[in-house]
C-alpha positions as CSV (number, residue, x, y, z in Angstrom):
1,X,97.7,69.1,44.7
2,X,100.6,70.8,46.3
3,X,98.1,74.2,46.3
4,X,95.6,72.3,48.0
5,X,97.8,70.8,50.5
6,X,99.0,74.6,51.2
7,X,95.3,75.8,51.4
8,X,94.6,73.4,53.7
9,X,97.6,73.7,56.1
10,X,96.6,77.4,56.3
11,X,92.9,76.6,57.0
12,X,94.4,74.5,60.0
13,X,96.9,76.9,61.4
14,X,93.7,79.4,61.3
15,X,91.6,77.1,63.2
16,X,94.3,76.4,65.6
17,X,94.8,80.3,66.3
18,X,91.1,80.8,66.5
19,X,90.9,78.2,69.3
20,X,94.1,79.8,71.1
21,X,92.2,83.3,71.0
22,X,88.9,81.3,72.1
23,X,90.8,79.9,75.0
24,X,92.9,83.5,75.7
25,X,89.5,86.2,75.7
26,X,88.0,83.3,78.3
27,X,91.3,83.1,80.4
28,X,92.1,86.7,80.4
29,X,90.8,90.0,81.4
30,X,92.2,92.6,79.3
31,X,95.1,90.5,77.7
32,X,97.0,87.9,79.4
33,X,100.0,88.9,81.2
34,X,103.6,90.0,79.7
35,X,106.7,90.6,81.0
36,X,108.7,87.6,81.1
37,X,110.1,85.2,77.9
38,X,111.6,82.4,80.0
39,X,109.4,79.4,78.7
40,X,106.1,78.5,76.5
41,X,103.0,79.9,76.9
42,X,100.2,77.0,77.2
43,X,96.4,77.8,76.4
44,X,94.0,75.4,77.7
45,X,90.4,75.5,78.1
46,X,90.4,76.3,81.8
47,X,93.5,78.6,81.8
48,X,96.3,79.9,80.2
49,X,99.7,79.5,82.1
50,X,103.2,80.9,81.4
51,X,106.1,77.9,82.0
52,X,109.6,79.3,83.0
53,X,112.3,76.8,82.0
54,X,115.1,77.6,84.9
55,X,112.5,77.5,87.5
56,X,110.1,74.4,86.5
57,X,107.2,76.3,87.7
58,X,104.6,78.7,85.7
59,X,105.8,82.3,85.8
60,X,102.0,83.3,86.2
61,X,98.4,81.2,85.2
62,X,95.3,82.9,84.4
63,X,91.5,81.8,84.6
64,X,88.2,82.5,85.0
65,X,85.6,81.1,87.7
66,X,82.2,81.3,86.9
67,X,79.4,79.2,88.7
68,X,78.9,76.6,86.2
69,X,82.7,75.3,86.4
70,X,82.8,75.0,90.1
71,X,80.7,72.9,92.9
72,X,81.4,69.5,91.2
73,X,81.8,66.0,92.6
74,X,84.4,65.7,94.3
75,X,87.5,64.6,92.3
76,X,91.0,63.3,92.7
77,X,94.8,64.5,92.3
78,X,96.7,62.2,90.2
79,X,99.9,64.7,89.0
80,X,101.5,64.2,86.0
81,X,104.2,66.0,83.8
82,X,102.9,68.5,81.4
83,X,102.5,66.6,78.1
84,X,102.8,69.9,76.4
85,X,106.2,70.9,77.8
86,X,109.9,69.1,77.1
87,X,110.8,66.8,80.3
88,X,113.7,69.0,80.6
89,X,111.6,72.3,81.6
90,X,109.4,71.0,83.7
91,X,109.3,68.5,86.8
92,X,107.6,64.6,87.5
93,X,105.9,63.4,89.9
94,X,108.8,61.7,91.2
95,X,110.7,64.9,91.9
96,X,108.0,65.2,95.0
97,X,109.0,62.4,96.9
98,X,109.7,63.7,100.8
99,X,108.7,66.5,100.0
100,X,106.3,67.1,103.3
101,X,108.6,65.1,105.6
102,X,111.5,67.1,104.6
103,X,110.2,70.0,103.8
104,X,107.2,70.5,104.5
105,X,105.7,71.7,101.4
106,X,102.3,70.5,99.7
107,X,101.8,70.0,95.8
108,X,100.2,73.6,95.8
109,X,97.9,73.8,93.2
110,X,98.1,77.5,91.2
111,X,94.8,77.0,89.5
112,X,92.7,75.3,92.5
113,X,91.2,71.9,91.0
114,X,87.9,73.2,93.2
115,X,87.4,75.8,90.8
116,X,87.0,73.9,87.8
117,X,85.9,70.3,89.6
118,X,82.6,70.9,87.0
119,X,84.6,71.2,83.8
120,X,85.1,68.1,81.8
121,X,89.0,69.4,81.9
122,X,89.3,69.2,85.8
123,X,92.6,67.1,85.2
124,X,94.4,69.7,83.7
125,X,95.0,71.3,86.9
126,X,96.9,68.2,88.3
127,X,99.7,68.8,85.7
128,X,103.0,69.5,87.4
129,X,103.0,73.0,85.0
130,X,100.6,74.2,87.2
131,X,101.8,72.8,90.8
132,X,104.4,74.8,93.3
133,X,105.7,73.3,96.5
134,X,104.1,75.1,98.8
135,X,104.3,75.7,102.4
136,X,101.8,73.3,104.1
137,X,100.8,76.6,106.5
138,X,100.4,78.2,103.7
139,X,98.3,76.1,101.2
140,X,96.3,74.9,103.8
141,X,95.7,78.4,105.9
142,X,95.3,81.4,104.1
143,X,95.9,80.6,100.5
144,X,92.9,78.0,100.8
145,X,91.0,80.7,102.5
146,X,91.7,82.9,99.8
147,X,90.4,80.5,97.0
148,X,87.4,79.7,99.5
149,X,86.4,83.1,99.4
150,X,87.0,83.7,95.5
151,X,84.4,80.7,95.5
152,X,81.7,82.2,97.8
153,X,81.6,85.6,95.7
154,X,81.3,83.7,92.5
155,X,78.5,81.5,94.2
156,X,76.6,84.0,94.8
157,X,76.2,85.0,90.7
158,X,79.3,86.4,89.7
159,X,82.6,85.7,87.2
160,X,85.6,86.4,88.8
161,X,88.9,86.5,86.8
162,X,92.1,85.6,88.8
163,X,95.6,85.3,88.0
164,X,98.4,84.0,90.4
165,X,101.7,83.2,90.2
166,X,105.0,82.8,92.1
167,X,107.5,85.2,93.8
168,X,111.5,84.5,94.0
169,X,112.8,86.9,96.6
170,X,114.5,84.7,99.1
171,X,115.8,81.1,98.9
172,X,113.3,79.3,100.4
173,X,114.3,75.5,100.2
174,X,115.2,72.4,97.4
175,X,112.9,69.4,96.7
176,X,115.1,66.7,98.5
177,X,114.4,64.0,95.6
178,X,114.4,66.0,92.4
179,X,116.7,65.8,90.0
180,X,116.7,68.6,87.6
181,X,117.6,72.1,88.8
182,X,114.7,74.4,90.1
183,X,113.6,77.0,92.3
184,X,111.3,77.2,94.6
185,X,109.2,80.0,95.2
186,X,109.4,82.5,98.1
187,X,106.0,83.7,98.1
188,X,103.1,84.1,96.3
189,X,100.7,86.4,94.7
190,X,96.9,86.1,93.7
191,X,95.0,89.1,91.6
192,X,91.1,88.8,91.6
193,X,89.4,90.7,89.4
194,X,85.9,91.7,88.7
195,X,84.2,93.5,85.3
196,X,80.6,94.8,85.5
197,X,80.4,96.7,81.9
198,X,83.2,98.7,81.8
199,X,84.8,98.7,85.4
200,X,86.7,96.6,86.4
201,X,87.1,96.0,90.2
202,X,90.0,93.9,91.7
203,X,92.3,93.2,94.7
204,X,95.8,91.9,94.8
205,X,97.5,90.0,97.3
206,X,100.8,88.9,98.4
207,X,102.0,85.9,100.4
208,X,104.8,84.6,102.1
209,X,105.9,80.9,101.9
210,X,106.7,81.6,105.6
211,X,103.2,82.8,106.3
212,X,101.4,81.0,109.4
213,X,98.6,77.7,109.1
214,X,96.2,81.1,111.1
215,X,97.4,84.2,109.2
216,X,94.0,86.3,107.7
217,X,94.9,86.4,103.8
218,X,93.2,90.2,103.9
219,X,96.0,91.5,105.7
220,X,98.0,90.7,102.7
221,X,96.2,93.1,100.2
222,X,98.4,94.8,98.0
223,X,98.1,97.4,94.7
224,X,98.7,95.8,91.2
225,X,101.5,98.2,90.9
226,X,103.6,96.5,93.5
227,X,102.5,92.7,92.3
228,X,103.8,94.2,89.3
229,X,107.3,95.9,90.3
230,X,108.3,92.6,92.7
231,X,107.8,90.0,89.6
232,X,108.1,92.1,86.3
233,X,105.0,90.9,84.9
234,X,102.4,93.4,83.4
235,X,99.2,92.0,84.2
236,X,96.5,93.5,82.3
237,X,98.9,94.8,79.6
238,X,95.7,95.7,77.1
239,X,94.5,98.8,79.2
240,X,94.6,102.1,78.3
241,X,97.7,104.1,80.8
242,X,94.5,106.3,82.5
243,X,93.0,102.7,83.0
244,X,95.9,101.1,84.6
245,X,96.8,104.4,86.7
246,X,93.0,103.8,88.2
247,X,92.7,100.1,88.3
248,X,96.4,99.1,89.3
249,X,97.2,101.4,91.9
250,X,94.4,100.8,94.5
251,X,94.1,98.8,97.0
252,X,91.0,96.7,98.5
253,X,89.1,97.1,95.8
254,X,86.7,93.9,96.1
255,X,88.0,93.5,99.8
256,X,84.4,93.5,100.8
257,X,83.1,90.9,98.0
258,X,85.5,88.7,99.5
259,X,84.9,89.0,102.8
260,X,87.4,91.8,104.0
261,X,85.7,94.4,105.9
């Protein structure tokens, strides 16, 4: 008995891996993203995020859009606390109160619920693991813009893999009701990547929380490289060194896909 019992534990803990992988290969292009050990790493079926325990928010998510998980009914945003995470690393829906008046932040989404608004998991993206208070200017100017744009080029036939997270350069503000400590970010950045065979095409931007409601999100483009050397996160840590020399050091490189002449 007790060798069956041990058979079958293993058989689970297999199955369990197997589904992490699954979940991992669909989230991320050429591995998910290292660098940082200050929280869990969480694999879900839409995306794979990295939780930081001092600062209550997600070091970096990772996804992938593709056209059949976007363009559904319209849905709503009911936050709640990761279940997946101890209350003490991450924040409640409480901790938001007066946040806009006081503020002037917005629950920021970093995996956008219109992205995955056709998945039967759309509600995953309304866990406080994956929301930042965010500038209002900024969530609703060119960060939405951004995400608008990600949307068109995948509309038109394509996957687009994306991974965003935030940036802590400057102190930027406190959430007036919370009640554990936290950080909020300074800035943001967004990485959108694109694989036709074996190229892979992307562009990297950079964002203030101070950024203005009108500001044009292409003026923001940045290398990998930088993204990189400002947060201390390797973002495709599975390429070869020639292929990260290529890929990570240039700049614009699907400005045009997403509208960036």
């Amino acid at each position: 008995m007790k060798s069956f019992i041990n058979i079958s534990l293993t058989l689970t803990s297999l199955l369990l891996a197997s589904t992490a992988n699954a979940a991992n290969a669909a989230n991320c292009l050429e591995g998910c993203p290292t660098g940082l050990n200050n929280g869990k790493t969480i694999e879900r079926s839409i995306y794979t995020l990295k939780n930081n325990r001092y600062t209550k928010f997600a070091d970096w998510v990772a996804y992938q859009v593709t056209p059949n998980t976007m363009s559904g009914p319209s849905r709503s945003r009911s936050w709640k606390s990761d279940p997946d995470l101890y209350s003490h690393y991450t924040l409640e829906p409480s901790d938001y109160t007066d946040a806009y008046a006081t503020i002037n932040t917005d629950r920021g989404h970093q995996v956008p619920l219109a992205s995955f608004s056709n998945t039967a998991d759309w509600r995953l993206t309304n866990l406080l693991s994956n929301i930042t208070p965010q500038s209002s200017a900024l969530n609703q100017g060119p960060w939405v813009r951004l995400e608008t744009a990600v949307r068109n080029h995948v509309d038109d036939g394509n996957n687009l893999y994306v991974v965003t997270g935030p940036m802590y350069e400057y102190y930027f503000a406190d959430l007036p009701r919370a009640n554990e400590n936290h950080t909020i970010p300074s800035g943001y950045f967004k990485i959108v990547m694109k694989q036709s065979g074996n190229t892979i095409k992307a562009s990297a931007f950079i964002m203030q929380q101070s950024a203005g409601r009108r500001d044009n999100f292409c003026n923001t483009q940045v290398s990998i490289d930088e993204v990189e050397s400002r947060t201390g996160i390797n973002v495709l840590p599975n390429l070869t060194s020639n292929q990260a020399q290529t890929i990570e050091s240039s700049v614009f490189g699907l400005a045009s896909e997403l509208g960036c002449n």
